[in-house]
C-alpha positions in Angstrom: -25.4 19.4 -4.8 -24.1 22.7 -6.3 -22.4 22.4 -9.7 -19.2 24.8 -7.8 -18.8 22.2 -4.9 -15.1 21.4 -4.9 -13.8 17.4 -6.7 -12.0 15.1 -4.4 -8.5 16.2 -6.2 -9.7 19.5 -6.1 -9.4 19.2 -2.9 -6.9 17.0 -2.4 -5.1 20.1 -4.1 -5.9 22.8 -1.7 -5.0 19.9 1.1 -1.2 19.9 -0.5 -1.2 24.2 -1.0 -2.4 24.5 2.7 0.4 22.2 4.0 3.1 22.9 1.7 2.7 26.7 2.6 3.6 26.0 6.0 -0.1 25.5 7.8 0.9 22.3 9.8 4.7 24.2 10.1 7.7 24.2 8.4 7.9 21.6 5.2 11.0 22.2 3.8 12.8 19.0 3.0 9.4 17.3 4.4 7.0 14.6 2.8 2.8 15.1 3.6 1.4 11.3 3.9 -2.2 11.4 4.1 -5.7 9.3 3.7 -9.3 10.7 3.2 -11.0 9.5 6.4 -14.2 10.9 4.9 -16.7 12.1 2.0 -19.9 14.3 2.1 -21.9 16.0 -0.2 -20.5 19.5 1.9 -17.3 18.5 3.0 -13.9 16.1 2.6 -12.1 14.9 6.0 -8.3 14.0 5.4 -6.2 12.6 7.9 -2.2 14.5 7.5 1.1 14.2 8.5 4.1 15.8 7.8 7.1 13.5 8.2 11.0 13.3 7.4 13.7 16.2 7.2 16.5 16.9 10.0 13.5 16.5 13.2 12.1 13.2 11.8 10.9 11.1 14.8 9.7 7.7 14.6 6.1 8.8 15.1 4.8 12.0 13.1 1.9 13.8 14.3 -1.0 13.4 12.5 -4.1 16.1 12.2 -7.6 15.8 10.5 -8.6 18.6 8.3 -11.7 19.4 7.0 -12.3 21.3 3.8 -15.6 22.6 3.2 -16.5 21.6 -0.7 -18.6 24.7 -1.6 -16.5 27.4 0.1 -13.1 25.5 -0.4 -12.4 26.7 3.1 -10.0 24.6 4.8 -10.5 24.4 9.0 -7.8 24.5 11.9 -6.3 21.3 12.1 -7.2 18.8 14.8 -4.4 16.4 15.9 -5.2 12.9 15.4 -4.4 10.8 19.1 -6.2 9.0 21.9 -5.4 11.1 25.3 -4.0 9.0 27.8 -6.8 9.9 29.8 -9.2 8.1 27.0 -6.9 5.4 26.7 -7.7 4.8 30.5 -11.6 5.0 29.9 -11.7 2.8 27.3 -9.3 -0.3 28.6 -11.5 0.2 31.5 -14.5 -0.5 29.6 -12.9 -3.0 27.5 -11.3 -5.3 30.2 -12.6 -3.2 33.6 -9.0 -3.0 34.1 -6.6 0.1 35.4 -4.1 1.6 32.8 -1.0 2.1 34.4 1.4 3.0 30.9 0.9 4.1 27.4 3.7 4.8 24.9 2.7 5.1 20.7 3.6 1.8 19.6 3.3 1.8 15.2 1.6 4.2 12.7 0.4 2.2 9.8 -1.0 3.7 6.3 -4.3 3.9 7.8 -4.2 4.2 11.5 -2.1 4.4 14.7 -1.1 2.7 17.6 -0.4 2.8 21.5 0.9 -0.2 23.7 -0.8 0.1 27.1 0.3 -2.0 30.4 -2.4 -2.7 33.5 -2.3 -2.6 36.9 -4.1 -6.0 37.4 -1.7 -7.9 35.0 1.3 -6.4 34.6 2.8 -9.6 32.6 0.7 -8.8 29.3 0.5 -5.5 27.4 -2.6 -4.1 25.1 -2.5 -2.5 22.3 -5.4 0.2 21.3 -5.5 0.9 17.7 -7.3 4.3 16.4 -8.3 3.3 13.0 -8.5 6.3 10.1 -10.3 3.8 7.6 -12.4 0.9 8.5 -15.6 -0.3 10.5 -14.0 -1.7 13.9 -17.1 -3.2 14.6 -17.4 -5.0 11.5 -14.2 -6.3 11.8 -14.7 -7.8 15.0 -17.7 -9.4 13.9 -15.6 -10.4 11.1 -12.6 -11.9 12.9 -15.2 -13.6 15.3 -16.1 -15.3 11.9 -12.7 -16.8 10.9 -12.2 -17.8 13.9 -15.0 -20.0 14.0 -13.3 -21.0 10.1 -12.7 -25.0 10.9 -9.4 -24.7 9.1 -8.2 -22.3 11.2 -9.0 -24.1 14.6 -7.6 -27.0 13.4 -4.5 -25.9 12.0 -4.1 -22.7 13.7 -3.6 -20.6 10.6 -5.1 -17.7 10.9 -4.1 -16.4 14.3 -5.4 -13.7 14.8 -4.9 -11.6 17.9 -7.7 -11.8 20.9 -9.7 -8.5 20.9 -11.8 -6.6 23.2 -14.7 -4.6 22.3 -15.4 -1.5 23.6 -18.9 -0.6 24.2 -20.7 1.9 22.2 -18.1 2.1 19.4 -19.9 1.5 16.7 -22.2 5.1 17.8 -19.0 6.4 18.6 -17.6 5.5 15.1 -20.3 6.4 13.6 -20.2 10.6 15.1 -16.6 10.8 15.1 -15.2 9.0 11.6 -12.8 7.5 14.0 -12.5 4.0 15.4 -10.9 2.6 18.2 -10.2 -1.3 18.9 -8.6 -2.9 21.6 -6.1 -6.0 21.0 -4.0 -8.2 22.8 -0.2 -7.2 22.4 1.5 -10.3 20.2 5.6 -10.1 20.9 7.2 -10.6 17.9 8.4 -9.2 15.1 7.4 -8.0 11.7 8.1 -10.7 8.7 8.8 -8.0 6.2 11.9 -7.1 8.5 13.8 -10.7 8.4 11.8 -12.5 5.3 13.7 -11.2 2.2 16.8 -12.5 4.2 15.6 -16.0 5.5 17.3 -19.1 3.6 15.9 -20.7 0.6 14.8 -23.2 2.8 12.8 -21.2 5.3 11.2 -19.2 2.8 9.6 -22.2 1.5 8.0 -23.1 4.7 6.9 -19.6 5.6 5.3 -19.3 1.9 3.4 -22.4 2.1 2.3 -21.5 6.0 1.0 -17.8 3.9 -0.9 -19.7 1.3 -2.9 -22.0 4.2 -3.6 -18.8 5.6 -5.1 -17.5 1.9 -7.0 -20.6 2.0 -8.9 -20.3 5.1 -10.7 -16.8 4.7 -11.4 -17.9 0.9 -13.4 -21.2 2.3 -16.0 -18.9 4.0 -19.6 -18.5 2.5 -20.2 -15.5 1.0 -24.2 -14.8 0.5 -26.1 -14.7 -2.4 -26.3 -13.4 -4.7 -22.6 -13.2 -4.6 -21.3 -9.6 -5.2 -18.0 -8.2 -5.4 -16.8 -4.9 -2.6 -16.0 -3.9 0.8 -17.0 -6.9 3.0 -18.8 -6.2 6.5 -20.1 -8.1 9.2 -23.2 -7.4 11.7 -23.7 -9.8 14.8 -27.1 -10.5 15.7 -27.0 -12.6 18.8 -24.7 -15.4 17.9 -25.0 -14.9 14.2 -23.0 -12.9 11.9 -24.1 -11.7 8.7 -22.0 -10.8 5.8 -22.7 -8.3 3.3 -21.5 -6.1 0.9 -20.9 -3.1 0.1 -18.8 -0.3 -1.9 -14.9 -0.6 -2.2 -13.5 1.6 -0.2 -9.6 0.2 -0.1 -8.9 1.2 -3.8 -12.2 3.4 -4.5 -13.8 1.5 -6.8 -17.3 1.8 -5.6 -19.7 -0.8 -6.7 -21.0 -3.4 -5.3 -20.2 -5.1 -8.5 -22.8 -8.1 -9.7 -20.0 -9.4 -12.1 -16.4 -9.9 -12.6 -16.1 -7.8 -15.9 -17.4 -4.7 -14.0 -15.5 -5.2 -11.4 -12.5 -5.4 -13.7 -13.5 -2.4 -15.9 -14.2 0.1 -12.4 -10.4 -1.5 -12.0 -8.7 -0.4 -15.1 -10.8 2.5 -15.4 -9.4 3.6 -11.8 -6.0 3.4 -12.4 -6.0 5.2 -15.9 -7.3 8.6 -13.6 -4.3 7.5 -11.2 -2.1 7.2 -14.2 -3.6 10.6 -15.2 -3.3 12.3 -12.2 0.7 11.1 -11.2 3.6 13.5 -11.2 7.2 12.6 -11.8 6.3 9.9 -14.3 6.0 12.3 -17.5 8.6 10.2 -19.6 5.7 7.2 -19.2 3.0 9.0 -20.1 4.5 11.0 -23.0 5.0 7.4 -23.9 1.9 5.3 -23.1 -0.9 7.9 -21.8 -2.6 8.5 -24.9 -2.4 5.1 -26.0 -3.6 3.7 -22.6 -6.3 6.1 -22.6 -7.5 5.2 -26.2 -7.8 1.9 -24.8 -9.3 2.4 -21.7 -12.2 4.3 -23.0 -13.0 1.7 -26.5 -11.6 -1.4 -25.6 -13.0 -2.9 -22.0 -15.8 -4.7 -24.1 -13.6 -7.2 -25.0 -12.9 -8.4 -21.4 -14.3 -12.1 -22.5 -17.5 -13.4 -20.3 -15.2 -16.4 -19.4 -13.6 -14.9 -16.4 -17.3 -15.1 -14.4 -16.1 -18.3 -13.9 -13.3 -16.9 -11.2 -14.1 -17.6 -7.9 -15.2 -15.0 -5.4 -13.5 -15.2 -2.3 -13.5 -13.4 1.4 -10.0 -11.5 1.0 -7.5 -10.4 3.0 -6.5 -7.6 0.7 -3.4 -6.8 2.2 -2.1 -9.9 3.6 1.6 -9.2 2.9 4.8 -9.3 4.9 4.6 -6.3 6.7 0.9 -8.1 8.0 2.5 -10.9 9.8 4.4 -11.1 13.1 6.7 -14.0 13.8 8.4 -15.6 16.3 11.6 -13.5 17.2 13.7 -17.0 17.3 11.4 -18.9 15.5 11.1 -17.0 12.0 8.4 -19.7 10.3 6.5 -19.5 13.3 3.2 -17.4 12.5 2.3 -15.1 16.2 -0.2 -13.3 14.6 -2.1 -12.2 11.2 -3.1 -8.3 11.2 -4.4 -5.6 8.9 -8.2 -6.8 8.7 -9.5 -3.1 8.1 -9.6 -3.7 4.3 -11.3 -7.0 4.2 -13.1 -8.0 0.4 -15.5 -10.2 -1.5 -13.3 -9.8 -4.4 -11.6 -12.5 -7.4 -9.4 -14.6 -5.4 -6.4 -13.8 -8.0 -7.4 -10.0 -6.8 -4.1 -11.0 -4.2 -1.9 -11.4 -7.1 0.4 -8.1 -6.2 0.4 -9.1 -2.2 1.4 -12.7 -3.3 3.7 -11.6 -6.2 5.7 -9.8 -2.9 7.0 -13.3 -1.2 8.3 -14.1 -4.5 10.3 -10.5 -5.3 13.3 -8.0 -3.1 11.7 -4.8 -1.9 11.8 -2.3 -4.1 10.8 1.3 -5.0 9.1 0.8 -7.8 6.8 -2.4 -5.9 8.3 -5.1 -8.3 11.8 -5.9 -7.4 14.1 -8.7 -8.8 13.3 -12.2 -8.3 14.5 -14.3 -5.3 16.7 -16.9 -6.5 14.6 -19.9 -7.2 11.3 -17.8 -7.2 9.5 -20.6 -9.1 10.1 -22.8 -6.5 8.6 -20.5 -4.3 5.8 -20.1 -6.5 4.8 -23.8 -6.9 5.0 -24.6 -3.3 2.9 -21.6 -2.8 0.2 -23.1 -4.7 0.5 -26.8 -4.3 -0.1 -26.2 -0.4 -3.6 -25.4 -1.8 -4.3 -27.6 -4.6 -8.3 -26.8 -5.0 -7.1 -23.3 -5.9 -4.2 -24.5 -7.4 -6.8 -26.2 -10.0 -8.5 -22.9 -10.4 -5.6 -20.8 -10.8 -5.1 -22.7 -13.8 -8.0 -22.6 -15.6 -8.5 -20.3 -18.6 -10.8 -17.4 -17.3 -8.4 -17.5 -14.9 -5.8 -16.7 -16.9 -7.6 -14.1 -19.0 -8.7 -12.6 -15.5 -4.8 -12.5 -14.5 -4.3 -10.6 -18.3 -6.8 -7.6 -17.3 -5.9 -7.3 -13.5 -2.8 -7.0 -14.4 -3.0 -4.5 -16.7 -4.7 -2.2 -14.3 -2.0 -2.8 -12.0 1.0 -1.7 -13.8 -0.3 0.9 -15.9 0.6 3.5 -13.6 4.6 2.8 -12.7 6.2 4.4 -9.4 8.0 7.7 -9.7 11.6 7.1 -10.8 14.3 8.6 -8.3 16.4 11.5 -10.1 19.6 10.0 -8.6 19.6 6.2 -9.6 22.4 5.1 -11.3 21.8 4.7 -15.3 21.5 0.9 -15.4 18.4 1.2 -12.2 17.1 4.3 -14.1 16.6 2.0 -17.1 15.3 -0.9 -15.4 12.7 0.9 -12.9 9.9 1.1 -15.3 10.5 -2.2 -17.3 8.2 -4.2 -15.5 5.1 -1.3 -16.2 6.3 -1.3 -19.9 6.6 -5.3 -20.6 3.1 -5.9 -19.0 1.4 -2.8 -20.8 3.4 -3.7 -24.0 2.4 -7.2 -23.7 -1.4 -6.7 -23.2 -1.4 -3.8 -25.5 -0.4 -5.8 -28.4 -3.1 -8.5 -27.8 -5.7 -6.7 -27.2 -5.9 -3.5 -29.4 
């Protein structure tokens, strides 16, 4: 590889330039959301959209954009959809049934939607995903595993919506970058839209309904050795392999044979995303240097105890926003989504996803406590007491100390306009926990 080819934030760089200067039209007052779909040793593919201002629409249109890292030149954008007309060939493939509607349904951090209806059933609607991250063959093979989880037949905890393969995806993935999967449309409604409102009382059902779910994928057998990354699944015949691989989610790389390296490719991650963030220069003046002085003498004392922290199949995004619900029924679970980023990671690796049934939505991802969080909290955890046990062991604890502090090390950009008492407050959640691990462990 030549020494001039272009960094990923290089050209994540150009990326912004190109767009801000107008090339997928006019920004002003406009946000540019975007994912890297993929890496090679000559080129970067991002997936882009431009969203917000006076036209904003519930669905922005999204183009891939491919930069070529030696010549930095950036090539006509390609919108991001499924024709209708595709749409048509592929439910026909899927379920040798007849599209007869299509509307775009949800766009979700790393992939879009459309909810299709069928001539031969009119009383049930699909929904074809086009995934921008994520093996969709994997993750059937995957969800074919949990569902063959005895805890989650039993107890139906993990429902998980029917899905129909289409044939040849996996080649098709494999050309293109771009996955399609076929599901069966779950009415309902998102969780993150009514929890944060449901009474004390509900909340404690739904949490302890959340932590069964947990529970479920973290029985599963990983294979040995056991190593921690991106989990994928292969079916040969009727069986499905596991194995792993790099992490992808959070770009950590590996596969990581032990917990402390998984935790140091942590940390060391989000000190460059600490270095790299805009709009946070109070922080950094701060707590950069000191981070950093840290982060490049001190990961040797991460103590071997925390080898002892079970690794787990993980969900890693199994939050709120994952979960539909019965319209009338709020406790009722219709569906768990979101398996593109599935793990073989720490099982307190969910602390930030868990830590968000306990907390308000926020800006800066850490808002006040419910009232009576700890009660939340314990029936959490005693609806699983074998991980209960483990949670409070000492490597886990010690584990807790070190993810932690890879968390919050970077804070969220602080709005201009809060009112001084917010202002104040928005980053002291980032400063007690880097404070706090600071002090013991310099």
């Amino acid at each position: 590889m030549s020494q001039n080819n272009m960094t990923e934030d290089e050209a994540l760089s150009a990326l912004m330039s190109y767009v801000f200067s107008g090339g997928l039209g006019a920004p002003t007052g406009k946000d540019a959301g975007y994912s890297l779909i993929e890496a090679t040793p000559t080129s970067f593919s991002w997936s882009v959209a431009v969203e917000g201002g006076d036209e904003a629409s519930a669905h922005a249109d999204r183009y891939r954009i491919n930069i070529d890292r030696q010549s930095g030149q950036i090539a006509s954008p390609n919108p991001v959809a499924i024709s209708e007309t595709e749409q048509a060939q592929a439910i026909a493939l899927a379920t040798g049934q007849t599209l007869t509607s299509s509307t775009r349904f949800l766009d979700g951090a790393h992939s879009i939607s459309y909810k299709v209806t069928v001539e031969e059933n009119p009383d049930i609607a699909y929904l074809i995903h086009l995934y921008l991250h994520g093996n969709v063959a994997s993750m059937e093979s995957l969800i074919t595993r949990l569902s063959r989880t005895p805890k989650a037949i039993s107890h139906n905890i993990l429902p998980i919506p029917p899905f129909f393969p289409i044939p040849g995806e996996r080649q098709r993935q494999e050309t293109t970058g771009l996955g399609r999967q076929i599901s069966l449309f779950v009415p309902g409604v998102l969780a993150s839209t009514i929890y944060p409102d449901l009474p004390h009382e509900d909340k404690l059902v739904f949490i302890q309904k959340v932590a069964l779910a947990f529970a479920a994928s973290w029985s599963i057998s990983l294979p040995d050795p056991i190593m921690i990354g991106g989990l994928y699944a292969t079916t040969d015949s009727d069986n499905i392999i596991l194995n792993v691989q790099s992490e992808r989610h959070h770009g950590l790389g590996g596969p990581f044979p032990s917990v402390r390296e998984y935790l140091e490719s942590h940390i060391k991650a989000s000190f460059r995303a600490l270095e790299k963030q805009q709009g946070i220069e109070a922080f950094k003046m701060k707590y950069l240097e000191r981070i950093g002085n840290f982060v490049r003498t001190r990961l040797h004392k991460i103590s071997p105890i925390v080898e002892d922290v079970p690794i787990v199949v993980l969900h890693s995004n199994m939050g709120p926003h994952n979960i539909i619900v019965s319209s009338d029924e709020p406790t009722t679970f219709k569906a768990i989504i979101g398996w593109a980023f599935v793990a073989s990671e720490p099982f307190l690796a969910v602390h930030r996803t868990v830590e968000a049934y306990f907390r308000r939505p926020a800006l800066n991802g850490f808002g006040p406590e419910y009232d009576r969080a700890d009660e939340l909290r314990e029936a959490f955890w005693k609806a699983i007491p074998y991980w209960t046990r483990w949670g409070e062991t000492d490597a886990a604890q010690v584990f807790r100390e070190w993810f932690q502090f890879g968390l919050f090390m970077k804070p969220e950009v602080r709005p201009a306009d809060l009112p001084e008492a917010e202002s104040q407050a928005f980053w002291s959640e980032n400063v007690r926990v880097v404070e706090e691990f600071l002090n013991r462990y310099e």
